[in-house]
N, CA, C and O of each residue as an XYZ file, in Angstrom:
848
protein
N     -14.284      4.691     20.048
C     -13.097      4.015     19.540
C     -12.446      4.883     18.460
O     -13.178      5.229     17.533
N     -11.041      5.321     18.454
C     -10.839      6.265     17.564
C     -10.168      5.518     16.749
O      -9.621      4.455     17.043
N     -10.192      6.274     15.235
C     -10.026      5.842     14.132
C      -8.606      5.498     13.132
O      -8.468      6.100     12.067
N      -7.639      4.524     13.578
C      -6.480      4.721     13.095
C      -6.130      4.324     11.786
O      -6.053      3.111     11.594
N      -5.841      5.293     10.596
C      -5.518      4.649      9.062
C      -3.975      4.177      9.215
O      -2.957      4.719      9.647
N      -4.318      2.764      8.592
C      -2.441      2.730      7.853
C      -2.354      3.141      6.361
O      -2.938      2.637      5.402
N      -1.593      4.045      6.391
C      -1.571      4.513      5.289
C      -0.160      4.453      4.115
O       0.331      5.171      3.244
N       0.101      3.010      4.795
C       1.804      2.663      4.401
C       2.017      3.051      3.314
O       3.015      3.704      3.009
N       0.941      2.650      2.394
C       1.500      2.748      0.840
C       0.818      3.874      0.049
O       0.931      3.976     -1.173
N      -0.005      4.842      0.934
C      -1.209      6.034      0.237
C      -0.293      7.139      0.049
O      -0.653      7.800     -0.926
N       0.574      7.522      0.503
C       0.908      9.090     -0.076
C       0.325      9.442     -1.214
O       0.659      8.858     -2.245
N      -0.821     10.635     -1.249
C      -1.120     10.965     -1.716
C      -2.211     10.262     -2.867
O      -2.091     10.377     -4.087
N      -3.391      9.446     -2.092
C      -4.425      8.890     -2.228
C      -5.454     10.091     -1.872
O      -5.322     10.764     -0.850
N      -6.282     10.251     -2.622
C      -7.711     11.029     -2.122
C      -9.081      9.799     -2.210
O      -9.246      8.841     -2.965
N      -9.946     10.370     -1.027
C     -10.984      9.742     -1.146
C     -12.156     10.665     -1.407
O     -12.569     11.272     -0.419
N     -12.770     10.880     -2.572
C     -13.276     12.110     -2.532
C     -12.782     13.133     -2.638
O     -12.340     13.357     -3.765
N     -12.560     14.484     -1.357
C     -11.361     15.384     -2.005
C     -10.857     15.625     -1.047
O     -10.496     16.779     -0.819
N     -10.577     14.191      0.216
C      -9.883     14.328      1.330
C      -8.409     13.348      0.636
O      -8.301     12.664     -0.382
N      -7.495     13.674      1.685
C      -6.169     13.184      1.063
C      -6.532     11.844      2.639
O      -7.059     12.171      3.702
N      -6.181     10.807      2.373
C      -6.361      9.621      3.178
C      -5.137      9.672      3.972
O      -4.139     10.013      3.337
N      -5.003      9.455      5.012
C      -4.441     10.100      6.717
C      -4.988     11.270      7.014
O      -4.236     11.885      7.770
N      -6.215     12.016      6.697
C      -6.815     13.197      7.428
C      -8.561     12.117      8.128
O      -9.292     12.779      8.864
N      -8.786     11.369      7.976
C      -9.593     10.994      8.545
C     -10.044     10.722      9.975
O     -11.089     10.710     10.625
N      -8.666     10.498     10.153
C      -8.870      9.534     11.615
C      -8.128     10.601     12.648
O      -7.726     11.749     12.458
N      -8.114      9.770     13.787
C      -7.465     10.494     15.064
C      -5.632     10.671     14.767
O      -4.948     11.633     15.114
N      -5.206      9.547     14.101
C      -4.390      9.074     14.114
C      -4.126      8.375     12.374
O      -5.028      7.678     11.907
N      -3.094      8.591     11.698
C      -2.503      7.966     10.613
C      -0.889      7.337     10.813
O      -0.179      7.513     11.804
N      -0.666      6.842     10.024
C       0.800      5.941     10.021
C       0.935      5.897      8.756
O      -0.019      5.534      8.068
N       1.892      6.181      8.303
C       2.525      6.317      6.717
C       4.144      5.880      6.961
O       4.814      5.925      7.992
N       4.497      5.443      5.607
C       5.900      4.521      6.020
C       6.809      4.856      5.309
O       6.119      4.981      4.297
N       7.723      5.093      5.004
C       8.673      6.180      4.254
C      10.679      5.195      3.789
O      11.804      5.407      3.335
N       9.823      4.205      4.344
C      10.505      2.553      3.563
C      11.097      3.143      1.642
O      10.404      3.815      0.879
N      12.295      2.687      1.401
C      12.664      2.754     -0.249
C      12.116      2.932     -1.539
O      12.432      3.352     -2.652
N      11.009      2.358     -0.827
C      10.193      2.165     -2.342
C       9.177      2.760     -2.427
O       8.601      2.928     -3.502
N       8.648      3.311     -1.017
C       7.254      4.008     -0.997
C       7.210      5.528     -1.614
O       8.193      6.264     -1.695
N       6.139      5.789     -1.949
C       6.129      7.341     -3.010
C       6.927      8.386     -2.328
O       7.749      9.120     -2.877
N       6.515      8.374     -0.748
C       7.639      9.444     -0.415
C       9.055      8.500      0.934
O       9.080      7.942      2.031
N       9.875      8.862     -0.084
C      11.066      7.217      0.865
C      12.789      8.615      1.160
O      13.404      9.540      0.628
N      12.726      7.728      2.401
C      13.667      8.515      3.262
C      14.579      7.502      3.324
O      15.613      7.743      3.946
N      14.344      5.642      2.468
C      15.209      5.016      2.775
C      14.938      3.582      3.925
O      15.199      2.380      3.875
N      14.381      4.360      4.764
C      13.594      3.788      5.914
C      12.945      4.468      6.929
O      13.539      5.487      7.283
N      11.918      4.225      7.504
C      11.275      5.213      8.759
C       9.610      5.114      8.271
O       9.216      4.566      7.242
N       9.019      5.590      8.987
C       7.610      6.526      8.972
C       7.663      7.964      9.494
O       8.704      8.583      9.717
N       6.414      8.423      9.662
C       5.828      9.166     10.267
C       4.286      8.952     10.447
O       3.617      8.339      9.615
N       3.685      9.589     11.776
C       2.784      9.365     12.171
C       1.984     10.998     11.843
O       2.579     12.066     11.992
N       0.868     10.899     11.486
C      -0.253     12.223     11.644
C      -1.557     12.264     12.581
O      -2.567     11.563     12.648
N      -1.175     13.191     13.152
C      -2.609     13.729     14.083
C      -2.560     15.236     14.289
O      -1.632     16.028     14.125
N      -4.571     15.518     14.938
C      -4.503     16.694     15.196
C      -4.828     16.819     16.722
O      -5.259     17.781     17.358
N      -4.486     15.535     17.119
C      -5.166     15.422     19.135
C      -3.758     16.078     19.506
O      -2.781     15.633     18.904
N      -3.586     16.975     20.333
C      -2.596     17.220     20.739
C      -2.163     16.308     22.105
O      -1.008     16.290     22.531
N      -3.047     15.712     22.589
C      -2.385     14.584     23.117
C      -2.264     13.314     22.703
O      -1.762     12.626     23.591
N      -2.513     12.716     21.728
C      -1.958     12.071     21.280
C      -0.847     12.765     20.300
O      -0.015     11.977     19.849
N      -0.779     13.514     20.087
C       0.821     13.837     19.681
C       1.757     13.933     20.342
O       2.864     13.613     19.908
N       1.515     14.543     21.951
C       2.358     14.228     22.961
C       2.876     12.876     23.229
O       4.042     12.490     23.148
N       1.802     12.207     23.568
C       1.782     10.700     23.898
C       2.844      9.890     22.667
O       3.529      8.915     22.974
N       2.832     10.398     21.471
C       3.763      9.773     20.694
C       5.033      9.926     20.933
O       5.874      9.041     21.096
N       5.220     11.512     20.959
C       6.395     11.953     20.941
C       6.997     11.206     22.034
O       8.015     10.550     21.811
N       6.370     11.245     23.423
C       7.331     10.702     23.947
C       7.543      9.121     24.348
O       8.554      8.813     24.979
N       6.468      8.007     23.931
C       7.021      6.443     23.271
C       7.990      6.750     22.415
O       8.974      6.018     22.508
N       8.054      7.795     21.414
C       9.090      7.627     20.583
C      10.799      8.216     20.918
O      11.807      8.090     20.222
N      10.632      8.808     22.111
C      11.987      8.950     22.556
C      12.220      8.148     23.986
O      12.632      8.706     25.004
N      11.964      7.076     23.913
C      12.199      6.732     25.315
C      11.660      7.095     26.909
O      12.198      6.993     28.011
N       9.894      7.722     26.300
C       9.461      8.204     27.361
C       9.909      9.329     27.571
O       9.235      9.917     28.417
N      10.969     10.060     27.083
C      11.309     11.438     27.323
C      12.079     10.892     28.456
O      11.668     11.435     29.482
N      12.872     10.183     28.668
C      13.858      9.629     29.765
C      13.503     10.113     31.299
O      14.320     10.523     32.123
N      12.394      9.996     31.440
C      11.405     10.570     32.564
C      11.776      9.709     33.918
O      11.975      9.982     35.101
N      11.763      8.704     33.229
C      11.838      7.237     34.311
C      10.326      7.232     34.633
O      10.191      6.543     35.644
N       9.083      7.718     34.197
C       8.074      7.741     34.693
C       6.713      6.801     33.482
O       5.590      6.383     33.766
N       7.520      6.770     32.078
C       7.167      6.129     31.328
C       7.964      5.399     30.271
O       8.911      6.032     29.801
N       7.725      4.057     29.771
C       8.617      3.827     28.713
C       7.971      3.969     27.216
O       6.859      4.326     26.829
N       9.433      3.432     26.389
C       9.130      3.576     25.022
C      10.490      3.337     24.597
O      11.504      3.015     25.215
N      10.208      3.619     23.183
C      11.524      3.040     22.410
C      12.348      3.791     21.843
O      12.638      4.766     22.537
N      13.045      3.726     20.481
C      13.599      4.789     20.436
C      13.978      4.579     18.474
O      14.944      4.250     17.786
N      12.868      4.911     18.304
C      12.188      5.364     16.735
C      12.188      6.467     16.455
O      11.192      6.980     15.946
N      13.165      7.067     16.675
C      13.083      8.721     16.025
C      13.858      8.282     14.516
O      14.959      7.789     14.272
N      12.534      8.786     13.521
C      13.216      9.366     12.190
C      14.732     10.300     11.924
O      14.737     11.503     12.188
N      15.517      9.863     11.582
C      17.296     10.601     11.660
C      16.731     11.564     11.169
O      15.643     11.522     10.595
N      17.851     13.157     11.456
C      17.414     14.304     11.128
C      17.853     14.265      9.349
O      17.195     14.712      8.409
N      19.019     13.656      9.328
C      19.057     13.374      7.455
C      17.793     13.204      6.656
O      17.311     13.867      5.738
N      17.283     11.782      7.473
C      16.271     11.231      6.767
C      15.254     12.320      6.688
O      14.974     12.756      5.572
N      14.828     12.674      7.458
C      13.865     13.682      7.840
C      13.684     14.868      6.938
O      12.640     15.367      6.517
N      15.317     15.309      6.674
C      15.344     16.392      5.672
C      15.178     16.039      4.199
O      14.831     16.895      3.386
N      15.373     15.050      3.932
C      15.076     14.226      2.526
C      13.997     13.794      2.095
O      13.865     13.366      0.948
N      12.689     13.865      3.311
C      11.847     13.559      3.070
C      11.055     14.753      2.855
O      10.221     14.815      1.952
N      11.307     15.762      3.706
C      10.713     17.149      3.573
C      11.015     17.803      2.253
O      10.213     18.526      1.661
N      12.299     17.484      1.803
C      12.766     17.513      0.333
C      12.216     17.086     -0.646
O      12.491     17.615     -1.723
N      11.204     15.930     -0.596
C      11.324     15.447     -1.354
C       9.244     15.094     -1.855
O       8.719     14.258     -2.590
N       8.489     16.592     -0.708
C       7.339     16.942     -0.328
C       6.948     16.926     -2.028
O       6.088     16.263     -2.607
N       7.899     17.891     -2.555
C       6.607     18.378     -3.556
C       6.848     17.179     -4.869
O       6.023     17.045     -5.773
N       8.104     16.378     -4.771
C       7.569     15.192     -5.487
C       6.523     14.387     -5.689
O       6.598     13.755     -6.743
N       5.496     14.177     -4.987
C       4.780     13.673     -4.542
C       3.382     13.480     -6.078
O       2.677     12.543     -6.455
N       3.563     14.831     -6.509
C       2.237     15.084     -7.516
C       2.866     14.203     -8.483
O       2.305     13.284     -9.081
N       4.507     14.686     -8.624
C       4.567     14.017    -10.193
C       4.666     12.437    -10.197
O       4.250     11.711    -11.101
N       5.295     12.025     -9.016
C       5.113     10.735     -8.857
C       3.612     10.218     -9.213
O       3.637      9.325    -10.059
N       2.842     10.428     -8.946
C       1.793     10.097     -8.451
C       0.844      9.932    -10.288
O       0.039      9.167    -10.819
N       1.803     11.496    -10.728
C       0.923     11.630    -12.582
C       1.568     10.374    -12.986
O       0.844      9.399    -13.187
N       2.928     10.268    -13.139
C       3.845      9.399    -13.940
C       3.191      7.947    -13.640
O       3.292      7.166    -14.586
N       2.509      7.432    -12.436
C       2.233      6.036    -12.219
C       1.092      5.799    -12.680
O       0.636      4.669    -12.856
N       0.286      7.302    -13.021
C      -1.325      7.306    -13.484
C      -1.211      7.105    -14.792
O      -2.223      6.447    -15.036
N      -0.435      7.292    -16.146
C      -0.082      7.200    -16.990
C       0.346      5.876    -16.798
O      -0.381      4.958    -17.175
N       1.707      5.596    -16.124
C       1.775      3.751    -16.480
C       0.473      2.993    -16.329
O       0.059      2.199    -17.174
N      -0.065      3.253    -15.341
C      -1.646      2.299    -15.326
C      -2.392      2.658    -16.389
O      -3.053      1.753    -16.897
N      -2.481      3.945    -16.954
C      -3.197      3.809    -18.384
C      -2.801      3.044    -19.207
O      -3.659      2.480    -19.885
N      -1.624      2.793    -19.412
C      -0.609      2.549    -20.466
C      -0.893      1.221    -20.853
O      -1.061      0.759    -21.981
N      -0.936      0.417    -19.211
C      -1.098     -1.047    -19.532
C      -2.672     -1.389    -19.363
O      -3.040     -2.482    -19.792
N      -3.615     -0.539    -18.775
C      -5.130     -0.704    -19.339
C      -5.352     -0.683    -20.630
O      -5.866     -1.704    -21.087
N      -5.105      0.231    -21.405
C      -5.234      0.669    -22.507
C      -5.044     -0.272    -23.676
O      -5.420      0.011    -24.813
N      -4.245     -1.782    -23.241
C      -3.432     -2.625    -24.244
C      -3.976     -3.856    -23.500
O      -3.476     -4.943    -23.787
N      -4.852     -3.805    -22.663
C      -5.166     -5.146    -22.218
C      -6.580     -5.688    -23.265
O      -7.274     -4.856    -23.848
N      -6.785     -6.894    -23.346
C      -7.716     -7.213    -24.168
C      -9.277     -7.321    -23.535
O      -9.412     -7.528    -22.329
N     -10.371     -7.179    -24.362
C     -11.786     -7.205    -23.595
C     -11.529     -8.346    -23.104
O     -10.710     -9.225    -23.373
N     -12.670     -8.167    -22.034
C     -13.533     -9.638    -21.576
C     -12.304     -9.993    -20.968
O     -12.465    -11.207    -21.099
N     -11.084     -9.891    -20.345
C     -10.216    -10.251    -19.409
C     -11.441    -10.668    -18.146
O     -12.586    -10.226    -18.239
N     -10.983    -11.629    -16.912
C     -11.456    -12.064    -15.756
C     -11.027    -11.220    -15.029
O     -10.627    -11.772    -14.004
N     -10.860     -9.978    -14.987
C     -10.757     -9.228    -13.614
C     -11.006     -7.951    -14.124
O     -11.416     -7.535    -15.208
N     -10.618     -7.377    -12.956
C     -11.385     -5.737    -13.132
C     -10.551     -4.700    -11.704
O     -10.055     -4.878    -10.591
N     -10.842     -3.580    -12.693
C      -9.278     -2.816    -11.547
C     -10.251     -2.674    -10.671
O     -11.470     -2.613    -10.829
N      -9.371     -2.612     -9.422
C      -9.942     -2.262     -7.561
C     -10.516     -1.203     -8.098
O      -9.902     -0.635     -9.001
N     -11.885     -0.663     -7.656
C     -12.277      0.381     -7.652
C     -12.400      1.697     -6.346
O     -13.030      1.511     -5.305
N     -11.718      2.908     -6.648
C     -11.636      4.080     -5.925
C     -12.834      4.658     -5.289
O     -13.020      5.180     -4.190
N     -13.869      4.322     -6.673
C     -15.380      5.365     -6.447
C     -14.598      6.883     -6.752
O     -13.632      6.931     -7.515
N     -14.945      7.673     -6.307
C     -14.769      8.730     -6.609
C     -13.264      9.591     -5.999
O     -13.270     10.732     -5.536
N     -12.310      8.894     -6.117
C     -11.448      9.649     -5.156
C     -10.155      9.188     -6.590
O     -10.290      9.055     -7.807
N      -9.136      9.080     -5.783
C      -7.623      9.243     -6.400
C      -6.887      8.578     -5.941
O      -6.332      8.773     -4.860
N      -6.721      7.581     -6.730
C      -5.471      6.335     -6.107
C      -4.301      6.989     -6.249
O      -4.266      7.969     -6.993
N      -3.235      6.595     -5.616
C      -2.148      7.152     -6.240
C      -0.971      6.176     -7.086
O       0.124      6.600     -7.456
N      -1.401      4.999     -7.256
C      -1.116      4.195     -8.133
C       0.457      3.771     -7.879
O       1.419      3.936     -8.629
N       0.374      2.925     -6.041
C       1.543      2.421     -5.984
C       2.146      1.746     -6.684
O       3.267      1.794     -7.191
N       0.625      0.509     -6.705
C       0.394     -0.156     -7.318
C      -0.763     -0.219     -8.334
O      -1.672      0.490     -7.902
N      -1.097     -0.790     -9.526
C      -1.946     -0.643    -10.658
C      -2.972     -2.327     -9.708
O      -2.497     -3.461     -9.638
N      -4.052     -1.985     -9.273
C      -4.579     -3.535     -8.752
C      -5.768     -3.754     -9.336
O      -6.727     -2.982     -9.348
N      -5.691     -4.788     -9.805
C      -6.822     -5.707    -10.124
C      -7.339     -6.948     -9.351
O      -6.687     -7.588     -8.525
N      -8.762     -7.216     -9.793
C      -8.934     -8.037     -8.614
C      -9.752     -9.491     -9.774
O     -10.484     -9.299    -10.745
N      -9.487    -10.263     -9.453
C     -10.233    -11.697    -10.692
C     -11.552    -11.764    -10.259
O     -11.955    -11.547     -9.116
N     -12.269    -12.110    -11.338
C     -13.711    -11.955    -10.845
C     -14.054    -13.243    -10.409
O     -13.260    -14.181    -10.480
N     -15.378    -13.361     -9.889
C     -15.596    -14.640     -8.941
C     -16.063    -15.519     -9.959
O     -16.677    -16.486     -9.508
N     -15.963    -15.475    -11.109
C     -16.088    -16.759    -12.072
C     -14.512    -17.764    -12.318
O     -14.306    -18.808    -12.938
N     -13.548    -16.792    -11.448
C     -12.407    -17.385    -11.521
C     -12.377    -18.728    -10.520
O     -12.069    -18.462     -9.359
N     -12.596    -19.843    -10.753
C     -12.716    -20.539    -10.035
C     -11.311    -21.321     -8.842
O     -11.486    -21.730     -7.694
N     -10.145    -21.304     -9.557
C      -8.965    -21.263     -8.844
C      -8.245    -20.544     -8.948
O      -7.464    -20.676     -9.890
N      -8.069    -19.125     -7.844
C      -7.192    -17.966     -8.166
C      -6.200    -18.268     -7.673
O      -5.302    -17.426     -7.672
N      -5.948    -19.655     -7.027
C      -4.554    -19.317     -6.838
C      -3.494    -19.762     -7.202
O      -2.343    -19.544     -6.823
N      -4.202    -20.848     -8.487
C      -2.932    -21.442     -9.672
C      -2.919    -20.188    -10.564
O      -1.810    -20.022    -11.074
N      -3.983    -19.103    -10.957
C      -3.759    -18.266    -11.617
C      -3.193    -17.493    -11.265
O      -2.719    -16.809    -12.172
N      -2.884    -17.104    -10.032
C      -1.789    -16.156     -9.179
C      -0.330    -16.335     -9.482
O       0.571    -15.540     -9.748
N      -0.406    -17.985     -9.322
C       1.119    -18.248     -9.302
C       1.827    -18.303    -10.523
O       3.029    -18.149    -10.741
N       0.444    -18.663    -11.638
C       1.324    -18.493    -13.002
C       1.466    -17.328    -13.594
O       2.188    -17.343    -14.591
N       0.723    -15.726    -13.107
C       1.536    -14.641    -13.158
C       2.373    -14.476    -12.463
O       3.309    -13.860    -12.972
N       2.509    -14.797    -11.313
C       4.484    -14.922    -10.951
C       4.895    -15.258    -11.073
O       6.052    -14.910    -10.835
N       4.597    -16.524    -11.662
C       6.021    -17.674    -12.472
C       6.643    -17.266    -13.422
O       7.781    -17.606    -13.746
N       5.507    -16.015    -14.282
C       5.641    -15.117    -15.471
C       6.496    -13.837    -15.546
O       7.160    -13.257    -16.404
N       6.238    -13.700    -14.513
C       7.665    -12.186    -14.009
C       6.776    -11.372    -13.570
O       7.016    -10.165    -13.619
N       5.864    -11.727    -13.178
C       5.171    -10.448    -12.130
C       5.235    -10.775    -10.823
O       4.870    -11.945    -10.708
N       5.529    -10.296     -9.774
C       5.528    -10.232     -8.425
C       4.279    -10.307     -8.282
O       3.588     -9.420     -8.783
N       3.787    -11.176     -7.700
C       2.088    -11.493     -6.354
C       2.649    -11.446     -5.304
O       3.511    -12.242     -4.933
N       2.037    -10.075     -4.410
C       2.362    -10.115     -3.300
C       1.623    -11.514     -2.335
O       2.378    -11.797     -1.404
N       0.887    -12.031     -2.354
C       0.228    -12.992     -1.983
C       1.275    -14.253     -2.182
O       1.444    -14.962     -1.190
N       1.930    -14.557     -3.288
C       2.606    -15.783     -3.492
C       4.373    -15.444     -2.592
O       5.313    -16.165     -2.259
N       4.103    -14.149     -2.512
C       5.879    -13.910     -2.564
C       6.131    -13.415     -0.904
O       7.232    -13.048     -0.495
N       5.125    -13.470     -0.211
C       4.874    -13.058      1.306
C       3.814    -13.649      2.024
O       3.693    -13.344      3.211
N       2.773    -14.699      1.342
C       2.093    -15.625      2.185
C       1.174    -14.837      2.357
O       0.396    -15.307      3.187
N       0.712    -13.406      1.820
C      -0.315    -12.884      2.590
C      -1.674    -13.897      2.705
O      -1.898    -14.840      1.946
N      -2.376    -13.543      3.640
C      -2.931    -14.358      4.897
C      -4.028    -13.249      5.524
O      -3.633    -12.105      5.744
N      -5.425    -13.629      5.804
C      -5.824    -12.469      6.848
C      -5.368    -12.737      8.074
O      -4.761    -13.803      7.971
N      -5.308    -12.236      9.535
C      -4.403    -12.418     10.642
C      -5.000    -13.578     11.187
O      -4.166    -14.361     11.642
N      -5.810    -13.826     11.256
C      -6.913    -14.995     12.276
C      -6.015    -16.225     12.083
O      -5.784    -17.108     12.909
N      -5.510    -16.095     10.704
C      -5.101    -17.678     10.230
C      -3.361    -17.759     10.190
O      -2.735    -18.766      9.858
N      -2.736    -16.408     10.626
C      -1.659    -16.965     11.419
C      -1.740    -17.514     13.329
O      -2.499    -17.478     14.297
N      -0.169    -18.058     12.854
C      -0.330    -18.852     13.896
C      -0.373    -18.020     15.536
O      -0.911    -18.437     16.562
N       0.293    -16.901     15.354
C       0.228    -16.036     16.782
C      -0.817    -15.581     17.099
O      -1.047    -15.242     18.260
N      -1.878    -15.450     15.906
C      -3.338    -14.954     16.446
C      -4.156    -16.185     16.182
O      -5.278    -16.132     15.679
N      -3.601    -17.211     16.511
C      -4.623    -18.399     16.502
C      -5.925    -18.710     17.571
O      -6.911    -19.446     17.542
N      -5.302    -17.633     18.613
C      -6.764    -17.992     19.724
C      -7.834    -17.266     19.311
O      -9.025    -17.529     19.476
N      -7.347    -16.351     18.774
C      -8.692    -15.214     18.118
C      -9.437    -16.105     17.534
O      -8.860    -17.069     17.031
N     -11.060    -16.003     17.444
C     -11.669    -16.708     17.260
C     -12.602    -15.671     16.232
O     -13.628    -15.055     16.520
N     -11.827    -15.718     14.890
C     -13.015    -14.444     13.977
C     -12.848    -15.187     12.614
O     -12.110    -16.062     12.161
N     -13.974    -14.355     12.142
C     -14.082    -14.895     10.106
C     -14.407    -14.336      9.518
O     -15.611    -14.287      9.771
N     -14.168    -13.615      8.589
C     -14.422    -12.420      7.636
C     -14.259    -13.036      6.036
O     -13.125    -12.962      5.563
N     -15.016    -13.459      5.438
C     -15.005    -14.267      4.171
C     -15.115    -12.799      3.329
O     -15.101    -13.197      2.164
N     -15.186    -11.783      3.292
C     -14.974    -11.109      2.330
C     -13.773    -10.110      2.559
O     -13.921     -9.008      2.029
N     -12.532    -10.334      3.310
C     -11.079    -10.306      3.714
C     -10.265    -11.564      3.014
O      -9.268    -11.702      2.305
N     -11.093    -12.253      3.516
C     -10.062    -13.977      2.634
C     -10.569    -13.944      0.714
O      -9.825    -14.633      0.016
N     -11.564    -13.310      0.065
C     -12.051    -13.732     -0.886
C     -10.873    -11.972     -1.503
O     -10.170    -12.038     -2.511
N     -10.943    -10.877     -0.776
C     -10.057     -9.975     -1.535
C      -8.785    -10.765     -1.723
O      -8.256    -11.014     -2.807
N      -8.253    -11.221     -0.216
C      -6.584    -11.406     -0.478
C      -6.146    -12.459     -1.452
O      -5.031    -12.508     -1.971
N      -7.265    -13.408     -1.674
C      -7.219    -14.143     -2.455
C      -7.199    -14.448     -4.467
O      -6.952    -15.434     -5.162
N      -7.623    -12.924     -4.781
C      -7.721    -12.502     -5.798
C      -7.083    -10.863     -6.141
O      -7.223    -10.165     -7.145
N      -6.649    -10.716     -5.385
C      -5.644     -9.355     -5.734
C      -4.409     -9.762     -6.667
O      -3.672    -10.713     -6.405
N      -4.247     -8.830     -7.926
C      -2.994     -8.791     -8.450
C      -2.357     -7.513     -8.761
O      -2.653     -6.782     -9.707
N      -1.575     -7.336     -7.998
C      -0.406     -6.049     -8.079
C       0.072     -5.609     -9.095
O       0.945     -6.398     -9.458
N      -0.025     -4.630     -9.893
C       0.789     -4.551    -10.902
C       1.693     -3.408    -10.963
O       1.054     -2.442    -11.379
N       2.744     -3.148    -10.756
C       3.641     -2.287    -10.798
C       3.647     -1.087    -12.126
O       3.733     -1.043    -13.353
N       3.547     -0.505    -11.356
C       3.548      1.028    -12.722
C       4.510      1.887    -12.149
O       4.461      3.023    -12.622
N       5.466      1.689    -11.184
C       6.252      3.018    -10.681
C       7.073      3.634    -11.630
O       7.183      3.059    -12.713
N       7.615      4.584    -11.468
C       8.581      5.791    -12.305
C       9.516      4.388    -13.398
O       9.435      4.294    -14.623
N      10.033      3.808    -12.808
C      11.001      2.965    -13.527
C      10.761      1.990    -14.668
O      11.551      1.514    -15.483
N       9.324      1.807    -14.485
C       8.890      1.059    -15.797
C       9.171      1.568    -17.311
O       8.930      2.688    -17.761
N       9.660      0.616    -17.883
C       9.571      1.111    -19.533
C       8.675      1.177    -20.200
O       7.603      1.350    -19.620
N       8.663      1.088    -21.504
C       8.059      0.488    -22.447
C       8.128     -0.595    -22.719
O       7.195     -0.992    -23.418
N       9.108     -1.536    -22.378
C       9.383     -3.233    -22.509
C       8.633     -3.954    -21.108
O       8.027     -5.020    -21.002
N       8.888     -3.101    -20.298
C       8.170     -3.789    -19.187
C       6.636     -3.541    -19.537
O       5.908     -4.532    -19.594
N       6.192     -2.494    -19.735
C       4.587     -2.243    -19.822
C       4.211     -3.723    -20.924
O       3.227     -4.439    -20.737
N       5.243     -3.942    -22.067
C       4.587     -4.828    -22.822
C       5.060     -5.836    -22.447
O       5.349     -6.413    -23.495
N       5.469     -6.733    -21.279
C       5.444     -7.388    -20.846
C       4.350     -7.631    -20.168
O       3.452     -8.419    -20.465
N       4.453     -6.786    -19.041
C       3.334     -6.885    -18.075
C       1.891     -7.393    -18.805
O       1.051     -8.139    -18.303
N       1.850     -6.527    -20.637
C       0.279     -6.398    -20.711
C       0.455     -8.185    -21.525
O      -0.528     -8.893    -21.308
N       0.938     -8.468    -21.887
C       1.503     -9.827    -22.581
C       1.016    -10.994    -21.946
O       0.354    -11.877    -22.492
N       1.521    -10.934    -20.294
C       1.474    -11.886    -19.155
C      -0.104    -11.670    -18.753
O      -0.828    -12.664    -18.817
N      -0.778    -10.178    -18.263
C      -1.827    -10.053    -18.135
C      -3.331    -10.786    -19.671
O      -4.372    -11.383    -19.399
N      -2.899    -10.464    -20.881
C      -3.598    -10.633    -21.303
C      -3.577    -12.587    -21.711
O      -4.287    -13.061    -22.598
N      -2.881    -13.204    -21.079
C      -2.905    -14.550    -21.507
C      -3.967    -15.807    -20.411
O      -4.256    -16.998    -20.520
N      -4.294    -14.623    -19.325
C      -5.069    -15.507    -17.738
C      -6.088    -15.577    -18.581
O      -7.143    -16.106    -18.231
């Protein structure tokens, strides 16, 4: 079974002293507005199977108008494309500047807080997001969720329903349970550190954080 990463939001994540989309057969990275490296909208896909690079290329043009196979027609614009290649060696400083905001607001949070940042182990987040996770003495995380977003922090959980898939309704026949999938999504909190943060926002953020 080969190994496919989504790597929507990793540009430039290491695990160890691999960069995360070199693992697998196959990676997917998403190149959406907001992501570290953004063309606006689009992805790109990574591999080193040369048939599955074929096999992409041509789902992604319509089968190569063969009439012998289909597919769609997801080609990244050559604009976009060049803006993103442009925009390659951004990547490090992005990546310092968000490592610094996550210091910024660790650094000002108070002891003995109920949570504790996601841990890397030994590798390199690239700090889309700054995440913490509530510890399991938190007994209802999800009035505490909502009153950091009531607070001005975005929960992706409150603000998109995240859900593991079993328990939407289109994969309702699937018949699976993963209690340590429902116990992450259930205690994740996002915290934004990108380029644009201030100094008013950091002391916000640490304000709202240090009151759970």
């Amino acid at each position: 079974m080969p190994l496919i990463e989504d790597c929507a939001h990793a540009h430039g994540t290491k695990f160890g002293n691999k960069f995360t989309g070199t693992f697998g057969e196959m990676s997917c990275f998403s190149t959406h507005d907001r992501k570290i490296l953004a063309t606006g909208e689009g992805g790109f896909v990574l591999t080193d199977c040369p048939e599955t690079a074929q096999n992409l290329t041509m789902f992604t043009r319509l089968g190569n108008l063969s009439g012998k196979k289909s597919g769609v027609n997801y080609k990244l614009g050559a604009l976009q494309a060049s803006l993103g290649i442009a925009r390659l060696p951004d990547i490090e400083e992005q990546v310092s500047i968000r490592k610094a905001n996550a210091g910024a607001v660790k650094s000002r949070l108070k002891s003995g807080q109920p949570f504790d940042e996601l841990s890397f182990g030994d590798g390199r987040p690239n700090y889309y997001n700054l995440v913490f996770k509530l510890n399991s003495d938190v007994s209802d995380p999800e009035t505490v969720l909502r009153r950091v977003n009531n607070a001005g922090i975005v929960i992706d959980q409150v603000k998109y329903g995240y859900n593991v898939f079993y328990k939407r309704e289109v994969y309702s026949h699937i018949s699976a349970h993963c209690p340590n999938s429902e116990n992450m999504i259930q205690r994740l909190i996002q915290i934004p550190v990108h380029p644009g943060i201030k100094e008013q926002d950091i002391e916000q953020i640490t304000n709202i954080l240090n009151e759970i």
